[in-house]
Each structure stands twice: as structure tokens, then as C-alpha cells.
VEXTI-931585 format. One record per residue (C-alpha): x, y, z; residue in one letter. Coordinates in steps of 0.2 Angstrom, whole numbers, padded with zeros to 4 digits, always signed. Layout:
BEGIN
[[X,Y,Z],a]
...
REM end
This chain:
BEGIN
[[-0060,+0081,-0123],x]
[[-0050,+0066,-0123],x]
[[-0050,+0066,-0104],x]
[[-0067,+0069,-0101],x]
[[-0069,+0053,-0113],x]
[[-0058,+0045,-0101],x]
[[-0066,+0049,-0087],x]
[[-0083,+0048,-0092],x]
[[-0082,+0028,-0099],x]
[[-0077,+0022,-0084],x]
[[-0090,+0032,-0075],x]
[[-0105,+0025,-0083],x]
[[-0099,+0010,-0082],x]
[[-0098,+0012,-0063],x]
[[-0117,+0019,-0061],x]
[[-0123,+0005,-0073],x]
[[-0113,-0009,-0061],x]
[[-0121,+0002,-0044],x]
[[-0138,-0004,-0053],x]
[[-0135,-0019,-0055],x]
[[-0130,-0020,-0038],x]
[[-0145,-0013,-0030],x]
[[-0156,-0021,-0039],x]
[[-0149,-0038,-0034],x]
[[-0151,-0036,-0015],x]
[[-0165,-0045,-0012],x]
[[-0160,-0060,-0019],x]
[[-0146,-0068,-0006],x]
[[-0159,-0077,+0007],x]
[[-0157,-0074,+0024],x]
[[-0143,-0079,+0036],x]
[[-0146,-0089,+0054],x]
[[-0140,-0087,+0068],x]
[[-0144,-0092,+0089],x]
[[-0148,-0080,+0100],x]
[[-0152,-0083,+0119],x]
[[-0170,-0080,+0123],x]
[[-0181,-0078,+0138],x]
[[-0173,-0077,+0158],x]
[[-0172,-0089,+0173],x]
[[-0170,-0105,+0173],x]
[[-0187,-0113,+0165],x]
[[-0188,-0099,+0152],x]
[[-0171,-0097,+0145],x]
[[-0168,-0104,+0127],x]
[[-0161,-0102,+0113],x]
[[-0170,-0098,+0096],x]
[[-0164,-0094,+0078],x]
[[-0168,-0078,+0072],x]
[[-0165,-0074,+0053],x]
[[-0158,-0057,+0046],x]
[[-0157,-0054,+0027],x]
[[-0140,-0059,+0018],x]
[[-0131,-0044,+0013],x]
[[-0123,-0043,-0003],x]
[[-0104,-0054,-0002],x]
[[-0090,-0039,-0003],x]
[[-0083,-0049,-0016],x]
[[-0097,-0049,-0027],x]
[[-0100,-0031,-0024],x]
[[-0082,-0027,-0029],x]
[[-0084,-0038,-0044],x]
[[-0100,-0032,-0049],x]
[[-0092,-0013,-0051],x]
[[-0076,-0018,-0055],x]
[[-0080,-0029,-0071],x]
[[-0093,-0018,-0082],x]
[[-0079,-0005,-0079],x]
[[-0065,-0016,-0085],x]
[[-0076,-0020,-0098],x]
[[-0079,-0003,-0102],x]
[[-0062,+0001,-0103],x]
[[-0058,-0011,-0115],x]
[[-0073,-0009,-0127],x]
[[-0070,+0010,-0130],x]
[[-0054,+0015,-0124],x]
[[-0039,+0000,-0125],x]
[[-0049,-0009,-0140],x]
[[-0049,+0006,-0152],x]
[[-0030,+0012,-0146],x]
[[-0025,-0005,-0150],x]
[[-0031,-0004,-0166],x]
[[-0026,+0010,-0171],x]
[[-0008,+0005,-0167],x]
[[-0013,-0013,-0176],x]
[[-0012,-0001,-0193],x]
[[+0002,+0009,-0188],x]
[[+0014,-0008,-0185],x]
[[+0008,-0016,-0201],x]
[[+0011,-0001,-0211],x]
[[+0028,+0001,-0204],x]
[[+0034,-0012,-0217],x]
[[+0049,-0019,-0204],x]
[[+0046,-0037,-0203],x]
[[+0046,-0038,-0183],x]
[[+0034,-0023,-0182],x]
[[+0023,-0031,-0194],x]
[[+0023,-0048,-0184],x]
[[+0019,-0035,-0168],x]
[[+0004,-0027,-0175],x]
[[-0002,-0044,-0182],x]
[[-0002,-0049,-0162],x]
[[-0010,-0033,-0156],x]
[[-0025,-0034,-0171],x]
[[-0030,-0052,-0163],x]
[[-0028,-0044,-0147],x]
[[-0041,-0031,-0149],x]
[[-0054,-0042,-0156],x]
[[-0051,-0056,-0142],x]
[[-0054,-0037,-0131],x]
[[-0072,-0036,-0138],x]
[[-0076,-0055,-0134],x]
[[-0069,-0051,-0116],x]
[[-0078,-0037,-0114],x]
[[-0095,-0044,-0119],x]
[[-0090,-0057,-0107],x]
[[-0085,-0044,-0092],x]
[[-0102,-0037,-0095],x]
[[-0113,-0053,-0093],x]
[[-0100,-0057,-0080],x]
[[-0104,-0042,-0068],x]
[[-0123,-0042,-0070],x]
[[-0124,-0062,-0067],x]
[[-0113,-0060,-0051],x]
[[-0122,-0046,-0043],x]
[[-0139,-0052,-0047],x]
[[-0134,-0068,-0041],x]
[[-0139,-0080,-0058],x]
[[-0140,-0097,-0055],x]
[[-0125,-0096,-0070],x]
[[-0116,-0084,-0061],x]
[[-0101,-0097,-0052],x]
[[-0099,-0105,-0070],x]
[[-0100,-0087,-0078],x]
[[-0087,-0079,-0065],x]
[[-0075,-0095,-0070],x]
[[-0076,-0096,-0087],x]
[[-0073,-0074,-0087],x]
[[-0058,-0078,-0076],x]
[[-0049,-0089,-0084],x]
[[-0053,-0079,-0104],x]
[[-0046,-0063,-0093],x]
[[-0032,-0070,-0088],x]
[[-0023,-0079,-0102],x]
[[-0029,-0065,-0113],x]
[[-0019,-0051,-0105],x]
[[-0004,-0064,-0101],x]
[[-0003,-0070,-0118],x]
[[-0003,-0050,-0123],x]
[[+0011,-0045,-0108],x]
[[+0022,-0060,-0116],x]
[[+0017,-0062,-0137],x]
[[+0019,-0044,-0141],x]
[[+0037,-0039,-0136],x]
[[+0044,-0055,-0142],x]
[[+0044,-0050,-0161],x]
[[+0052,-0035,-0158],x]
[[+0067,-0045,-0150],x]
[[+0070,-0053,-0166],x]
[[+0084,-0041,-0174],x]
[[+0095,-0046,-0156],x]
[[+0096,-0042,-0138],x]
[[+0084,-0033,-0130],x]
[[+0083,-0015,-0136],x]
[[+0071,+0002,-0131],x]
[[+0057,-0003,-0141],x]
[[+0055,-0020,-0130],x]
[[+0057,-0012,-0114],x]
[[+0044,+0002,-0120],x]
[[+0030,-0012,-0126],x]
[[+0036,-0021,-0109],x]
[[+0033,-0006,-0098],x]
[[+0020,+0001,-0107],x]
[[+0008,-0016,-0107],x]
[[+0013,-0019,-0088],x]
[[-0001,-0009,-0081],x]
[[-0017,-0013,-0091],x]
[[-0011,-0031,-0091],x]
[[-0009,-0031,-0072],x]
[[-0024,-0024,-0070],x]
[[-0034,-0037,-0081],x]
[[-0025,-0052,-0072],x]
[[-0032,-0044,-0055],x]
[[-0050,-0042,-0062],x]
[[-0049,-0060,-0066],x]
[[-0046,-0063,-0048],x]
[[-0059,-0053,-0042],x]
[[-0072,-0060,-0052],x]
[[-0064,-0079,-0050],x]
[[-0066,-0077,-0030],x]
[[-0083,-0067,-0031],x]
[[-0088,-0083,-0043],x]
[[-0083,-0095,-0030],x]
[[-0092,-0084,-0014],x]
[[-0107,-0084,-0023],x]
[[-0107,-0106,-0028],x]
[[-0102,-0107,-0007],x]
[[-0118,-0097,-0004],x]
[[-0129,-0107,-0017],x]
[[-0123,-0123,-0009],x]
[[-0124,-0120,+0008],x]
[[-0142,-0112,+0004],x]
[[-0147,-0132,-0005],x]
[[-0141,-0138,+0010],x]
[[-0149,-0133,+0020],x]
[[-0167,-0131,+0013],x]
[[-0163,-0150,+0010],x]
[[-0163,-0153,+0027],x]
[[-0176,-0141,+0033],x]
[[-0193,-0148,+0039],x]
[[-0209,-0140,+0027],x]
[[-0215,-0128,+0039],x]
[[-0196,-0120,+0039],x]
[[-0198,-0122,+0020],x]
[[-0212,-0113,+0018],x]
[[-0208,-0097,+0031],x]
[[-0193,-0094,+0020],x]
[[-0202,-0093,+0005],x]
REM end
């Protein structure tokens, strides 16, 4: 059962960022481009023909990649790290207590990062006029929460002397999930920065277009 609970988060968060994805394809405008027209040598010319935008790689990536994260966090590492919150404190050693003290304020910051992956996603793919400022402020959140994690919670446990097995197991142990949240940060920050390229080059150019180009776009 445990697996299957494993598996199945993850999954729904997937189908739930598909969604979202789908349902955001119609709102990237259209892309430009000149294309020869016409032969000989009074009739050739070049026109610009518009295709619909597909949507950024980057943000399709981020789009399914945060609610997952996300998902992961609320339901799977939140609750493991509280349960090992209760066990450290109880342990009544004085480093332990100091570690699950670190890992208690870890897993309520994973709730606010969660909600924020959540929001995050659905913005990106859905393209939000908030979305670039969205993706920025989820990147940067992301990324000092999971180093502040990979670097705050071995350090107690280094506090009877050199380095021992329970520092290299909490070291180890936080390496992957940490890692993984620092790259989700990075997805979402580049996906964040494709999508404020495409809104600016899309005011540019309406900016600059005559009223009859305005109004066959709309």
C-alpha cells in the first residue's frame, strides 16, 4: 500500500499538470515568419504568414514538473519529516533535539512551498500575466529552502565532534530530494524568464503594429 501511495501522488499530480497544460494552449499568440510568395519576376514576393505559438518546452516541463514536486512535498516528504520531527525531539540528546527542531520548521516551510509550486505550475502553463514574477519568487523560496535543509540539519549532529555515521547518513540521505528541489527551482526559474521573453516581445510588437495588423490578431 505504501508504494502504491507513492506512486499514486505523483501520478495525479502529473494528469492534473497535463490539464493545465492543454488547457493553456491557446493562449501563446501566433509566431511570424516570411515566406516567398508568388513566381517570375514581377510576382515574386515575400509575405508573412502567422502559425500559432506552441507551448515553450520549458514551460511545458515546468508545468508538470512543479504540481508533482509539489505533490511530493505536501503528502509524502512533509509528513515523513514530521514524523521524524517527533522522533528527534523525543530522543532527549541535545544535538538530536536541535536536528528535529530544524526538520519541524522544514516541513511547515514545505507546505508554504508546496502551495506555492501549485500556483506556480498552473500560472506558467496557462500563461498569467503573473506568471514571470510567480516563476521568480517560487525559484528563489525553492532554492534556499532545500539548501538551507541540505546544510542546517547535519550541522547539529556534528556537535559531539568530528564527523560521525549519523552526519554522513543525514548528508547522504537529504542529497537526493534536496537536489531535486534545487533543479525544480531552475526549471521553473528558466520557464519563468521564457515566458516574460514571449510577453515582451509580444508588447513589442503589437506596439509597433499598424490597427489593421492589431485587429487581424485579435
Amino acid at each position: 500500500m505504501c508504494y502504491l501511495y507513492l506512486l499514486a501522488v505523483p501520478a495525479l499530480a502529473l494528469v492534473m499538470g497535463i490539464g493545465w497544460v492543454l488547457e493553456g494552449r491557446d493562449r501563446w499568440g501566433v509566431w511570424r515568419a516570411p515566406v516567398a510568395a508568388g513566381q517570375g519576376a514581377y510576382r515574386a514576393a515575400s509575405v508573412t504568414r502567422e502559425t500559432a505559438r506552441r507551448v515553450p518546452p520549458s514551460v511545458v516541463i515546468a508545468g508538470l514538473l512543479a504540481p508533482v514536486w509539489g505533490a511530493i512535498t505536501m503528502l509524502v516528504l512533509m509528513p515523513a519529516g514530521a514524523v521524524l520531527a517527533l522522533m528527534l525531539l523525543g530522543s532527549g540528546e541535545l544535538p538530536f533535539v536541535f536536528a528535529g527542531m530544524i526538520v519541524a520548521a522544514a516541513a511547515v516551510s514545505g507546505i508554504a512551498l508546496a502551495c506555492m509550486l501549485f500556483r506556480v505550475g498552473s500560472a506558467l502553463a496557462q500563461r498569467a500575466p503573473d506568471a514571470p514574477i510567480t516563476a521568480r519568487e517560487t525559484a528563489i523560496y525553492g532554492a534556499c529552502h532545500h539548501a538551507l535543509i541540505w546544510v542546517l540539519f547535519p550541522l547539529p549532529l556534528l556537535a559531539g565532534g568530528p564527523p560521525d555515521l549519523a552526519w554522513r547518513d543525514a548528508t547522504l540521505a537529504l542529497a537526493v530530494p534536496c537536489g531535486v528541489g534545487l533543479v525544480v527551482a531552475l526549471v521553473v526559474l528558466v520557464a519563468g524568464r521564457r515566458v516574460a521573453a514571449l510577453d515582451a516581445e509580444d508588447h513589442a510588437r503589437i506596439s509597433t503594429s499598424s490597427p489593421i495588423e492589431i485587429s487581424i490578431d485579435s
